[in-house]
N, C-alpha and C positions, 0 to 999 in steps of 0.2 A: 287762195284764201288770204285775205289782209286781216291783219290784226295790230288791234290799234292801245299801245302798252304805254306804260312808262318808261324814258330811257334816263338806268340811274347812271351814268355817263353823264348826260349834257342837262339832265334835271329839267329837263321834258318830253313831252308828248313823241312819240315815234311811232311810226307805221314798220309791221314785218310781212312782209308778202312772200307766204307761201305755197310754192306751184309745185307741179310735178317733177321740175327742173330742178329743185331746190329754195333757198331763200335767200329773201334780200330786204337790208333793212335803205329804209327811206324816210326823210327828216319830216317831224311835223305829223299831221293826220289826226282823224278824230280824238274826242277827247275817252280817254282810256277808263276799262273798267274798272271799279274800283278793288285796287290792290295786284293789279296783273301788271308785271314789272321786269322789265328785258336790263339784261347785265351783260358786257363782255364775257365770254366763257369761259366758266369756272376753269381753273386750271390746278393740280392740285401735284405740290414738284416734291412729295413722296408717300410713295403708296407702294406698301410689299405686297399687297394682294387683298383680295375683296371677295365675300361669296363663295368659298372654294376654291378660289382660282389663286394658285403661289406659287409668285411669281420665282421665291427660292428654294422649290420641292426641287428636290434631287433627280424629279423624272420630271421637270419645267420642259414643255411643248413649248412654237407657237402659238399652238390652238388655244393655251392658258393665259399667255399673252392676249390674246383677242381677244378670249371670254372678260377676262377681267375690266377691258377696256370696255367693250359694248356691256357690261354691267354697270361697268361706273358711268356710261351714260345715261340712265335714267335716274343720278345721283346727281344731274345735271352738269357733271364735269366733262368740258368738253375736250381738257388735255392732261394730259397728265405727262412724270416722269416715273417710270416702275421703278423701282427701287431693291438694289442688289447687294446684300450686307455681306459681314464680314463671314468669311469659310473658306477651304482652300482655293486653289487656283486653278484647279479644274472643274470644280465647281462653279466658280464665277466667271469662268471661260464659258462654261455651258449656260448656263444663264442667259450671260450675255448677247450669246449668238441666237436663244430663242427671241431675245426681244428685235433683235435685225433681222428675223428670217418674217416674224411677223408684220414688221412693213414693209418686206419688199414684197409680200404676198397680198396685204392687201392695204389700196391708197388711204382708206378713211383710215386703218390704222395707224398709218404711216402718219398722218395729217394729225392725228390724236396724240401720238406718242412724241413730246417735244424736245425727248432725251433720255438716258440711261442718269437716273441716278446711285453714283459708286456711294454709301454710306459703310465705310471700314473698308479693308480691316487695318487702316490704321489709326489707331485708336488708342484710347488707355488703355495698359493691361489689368488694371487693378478695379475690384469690386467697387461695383456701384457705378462710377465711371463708364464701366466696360458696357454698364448693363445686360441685355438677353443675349448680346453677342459671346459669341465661342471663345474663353482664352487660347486652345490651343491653336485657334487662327490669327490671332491678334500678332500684328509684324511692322518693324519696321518702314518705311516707306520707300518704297523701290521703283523707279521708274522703267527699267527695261518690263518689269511684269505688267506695270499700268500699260506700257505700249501694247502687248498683247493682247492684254483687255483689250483695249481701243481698238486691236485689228479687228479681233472676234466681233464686235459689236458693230462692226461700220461705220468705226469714226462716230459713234451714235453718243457715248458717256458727255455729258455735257456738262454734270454737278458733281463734285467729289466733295463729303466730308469725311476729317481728319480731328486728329488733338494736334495743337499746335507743337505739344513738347515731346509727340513721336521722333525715335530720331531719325534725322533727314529731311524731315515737314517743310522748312523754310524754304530750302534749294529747290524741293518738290511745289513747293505752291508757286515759286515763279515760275515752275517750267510749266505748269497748266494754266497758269493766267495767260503766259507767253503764248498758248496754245489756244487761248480763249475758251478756257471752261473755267469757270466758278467752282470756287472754293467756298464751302461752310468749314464751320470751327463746331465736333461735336464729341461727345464722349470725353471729355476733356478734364483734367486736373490743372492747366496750363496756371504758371501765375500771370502775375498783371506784364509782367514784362516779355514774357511768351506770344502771350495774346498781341501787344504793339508789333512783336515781329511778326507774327503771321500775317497782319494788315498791312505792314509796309510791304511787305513779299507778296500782298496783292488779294490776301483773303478778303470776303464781301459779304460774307454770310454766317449766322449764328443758326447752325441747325437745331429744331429743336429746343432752342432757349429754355430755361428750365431745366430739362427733361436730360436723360443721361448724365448724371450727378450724383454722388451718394447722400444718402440720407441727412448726414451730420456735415456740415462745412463749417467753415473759420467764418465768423458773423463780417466781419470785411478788414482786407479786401479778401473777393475772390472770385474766379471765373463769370458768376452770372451779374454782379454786380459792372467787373469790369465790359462784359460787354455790352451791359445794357447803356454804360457812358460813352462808350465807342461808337463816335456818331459815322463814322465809315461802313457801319455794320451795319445791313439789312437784321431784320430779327424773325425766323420761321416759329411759329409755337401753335402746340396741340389745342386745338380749345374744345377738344370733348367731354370736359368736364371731367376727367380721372386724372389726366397729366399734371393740370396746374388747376389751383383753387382758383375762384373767381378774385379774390382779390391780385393774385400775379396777374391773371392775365390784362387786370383793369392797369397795370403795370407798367407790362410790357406794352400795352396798346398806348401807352400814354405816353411811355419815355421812347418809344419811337415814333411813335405819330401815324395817323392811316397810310400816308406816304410808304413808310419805311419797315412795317409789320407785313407778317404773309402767313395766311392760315393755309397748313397743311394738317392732311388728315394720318398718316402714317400709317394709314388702317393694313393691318395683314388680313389672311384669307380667312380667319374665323371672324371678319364682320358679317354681321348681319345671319348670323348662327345661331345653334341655340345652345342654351348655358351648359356648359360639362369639364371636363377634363379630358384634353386633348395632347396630342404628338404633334409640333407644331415646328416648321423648319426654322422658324424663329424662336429661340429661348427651351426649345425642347417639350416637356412636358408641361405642359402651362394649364392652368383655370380660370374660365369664361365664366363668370360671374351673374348673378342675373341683371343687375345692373349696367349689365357693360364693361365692368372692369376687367380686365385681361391679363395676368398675372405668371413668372415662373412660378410654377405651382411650389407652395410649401413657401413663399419667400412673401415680401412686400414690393418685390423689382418689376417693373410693369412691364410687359412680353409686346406692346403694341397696343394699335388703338384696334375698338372695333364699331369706330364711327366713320360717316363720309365726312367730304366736305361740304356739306350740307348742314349739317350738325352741328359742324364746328361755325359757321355763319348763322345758323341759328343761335349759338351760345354767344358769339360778340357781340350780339343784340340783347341778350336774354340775361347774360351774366358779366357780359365787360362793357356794359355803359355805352356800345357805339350802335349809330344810326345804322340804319340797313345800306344804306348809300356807303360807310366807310368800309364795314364787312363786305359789303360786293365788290371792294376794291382790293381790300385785303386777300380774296380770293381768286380774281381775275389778273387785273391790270400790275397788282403791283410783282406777281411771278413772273409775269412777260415779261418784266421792264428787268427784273434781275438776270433774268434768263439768256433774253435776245433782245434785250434795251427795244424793245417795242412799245412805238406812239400808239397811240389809240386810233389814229384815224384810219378810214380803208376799213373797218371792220367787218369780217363776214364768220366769225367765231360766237356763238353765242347763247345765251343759257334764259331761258325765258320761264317765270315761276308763278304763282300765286302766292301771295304772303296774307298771311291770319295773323293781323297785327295782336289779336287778344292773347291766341294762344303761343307768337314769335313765330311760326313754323312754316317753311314752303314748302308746296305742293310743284313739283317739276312739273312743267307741261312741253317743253319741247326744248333739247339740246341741238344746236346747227354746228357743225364744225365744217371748216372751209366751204360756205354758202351751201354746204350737203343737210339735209336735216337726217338726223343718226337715229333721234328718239324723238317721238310722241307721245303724249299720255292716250292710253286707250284703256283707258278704264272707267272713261262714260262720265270724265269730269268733264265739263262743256262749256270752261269758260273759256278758253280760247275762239272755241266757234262762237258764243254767243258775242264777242269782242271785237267780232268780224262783221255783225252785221250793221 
């Protein structure tokens, strides 16, 4: 089947030809239906879990690994990094070894998972900072324990965030840039002078901008200001609508630029649940909102998101002023390019949608990850096939 899309990449017409073999896109081709629109694939570099499937339950399978992945493919993400927060060390050993066991078992996973993200447990110890994470795992930074992680996981941890004024952080951030994995700056109370050393010792990233912060801060300077000036800094941020108001995010999309912004959805395993009061291996007992909001129960500290990255690309449209072309780069192209400094070209990754310009919202119709197609929509929407004829 040829399907003949928009490519918001090169800001024209593309043809996607998909066979039994898989797919393949090819430049040009008829002129496309309106609103069916192919993107690099989404890539989404943190997600605790999605659906039930968590990724930090104490009885974490492979099998929850997969699930979670082949779920967040009809969310249109084609890669993802699971994401391992702060708790002891065997815990996070275990974790870790389920997300390596799950691609060495199977390729598309393998192909889908683009790295382990470590978020903690070095981090702030102090309220609001710390957020849902555990104080009595909050430590130091220690690199004989990160090496172990690293064993367990097969070399797999690719993203670590940290606060910069953990002690140890600096010496630790250049031995993982030496190592080539990226560092985010999160959970932080860091001041402005904190923050320039963790950049010069190599940090790239602001996890989470906004979000892990307490409530009341110094009006300036301080941590989100300084790194929103910190043009070395990549900027990750929630945009499901509970993390940051719309005006931050028209903010942070502004003082970094489509270039330099990255929508991640941080979703845990109560996305896409229904509202209650839950036992949740992130933040403990927490409350699912009907709204969406996600809460340590009894507090105002947010326990995770429970949107995709879908949502959050719907919102940069819907409530941060950017074109659908700069959100689909916010979601694909520009995690690559942090990640594994990946050009665009050679593409065989990718996330193909309908957009309802009136209502903002896309309708997935088919995720390809390494020229494999993972998900289709079968649910008897038919523009793909009518696109084709």
């Amino acid at each position: 089947m040829k399907i003949a899309a928009f490519d918001l990449l090169t800001q024209t017409p593309a043809g996607l030809d998909i066979t039994a073999g898989g797919a393949h896109l090819w430049p040009g081709g008829d002129t496309p239906a309106p609103g069916l629109f192919l993107s690099p694939g989404w890539f989404d570099l943190q997600v605790n879990g999605f659906a039930g499937y968590d990724i930090n339950a104490a009885d974490v399978e492979p099998a929850t690994v997969a699930g979670m992945v082949r779920r967040l493919w009809q969310e249109g993400v084609a890669r993802c990094c699971p994401t391992i927060v702060t708790q002891s060390f065997e815990h996070i050993t275990r974790c870790a070894r389920a997300v390596a066991l799950a691609c060495e078992e199977d390729a598309h996973i393998a192909a889908s998972v683009a790295g382990i993200h470590l978020e903690g447990p070095y981090i702030s110890p102090l309220d609001g900072a710390r957020g849902a994470h555990p104080r009595e795992h909050v430590r130091p930074a220690d690199w004989d324990e990160f090496a172990r992680w690293q064993e367990a996981a097969g070399g797999r941890i690719r993203l670590v965030s940290l606060a910069p004024e953990t002690p140890g952080a600096v010496p630790f951030i250049r031995r993982l840039t030496q190592a080539g994995i990226v560092v985010g700056l999160a959970h932080t109370l860091a001041t402005t002078d904190e923050i320039a050393a963790a950049v010069d010792a190599g940090a790239t990233l602001s996890t989470h901008l906004g979000n892990g912060a307490p409530a009341m801060l110094p009006r300036h300077p301080n941590m989100i200001w300084d790194q929103l000036a910190e043009d070395r800094l990549w900027a990750s941020a929630i945009f499901d609508g509970h993390h940051l108001p719309a005006s931050v995010m028209k903010v942070i999309a502004r003082a970094k630029g489509a270039a330099r912004t990255i929508l991640v959805s941080d979703a845990v395993a109560l996305a896409r649940m229904p509202p209650g009061v839950y036992e949740n291996a992130i933040g403990g007992k927490v409350e699912l909102q009907p709204n969406g909001r996600l809460s340590v129960f009894g507090t105002p500290y947010l326990a995770g998101s429970t949107s995709s990255l879908k949502d959050c690309v719907e919102n940069a449209v819907r409530l941060a002023g950017c074109t659908l072309a700069q959100a689909a780069q916010m979601a694909s192209l520009n995690p690559a390019r942090l990640l594994q400094g990946e050009a665009p070209s050679g593409r065989r990754t990718h996330t193909l949608f309908k957009w309802d310009e009136r209502a903002r919202r896309a309708t997935i119709l088919a995720t390809i990850v390494d020229g494999a197609v993972v998900y289709a929509d079968a649910s008897g929407n038919n523009d793909a096939e009518s696109a084709s004829r």
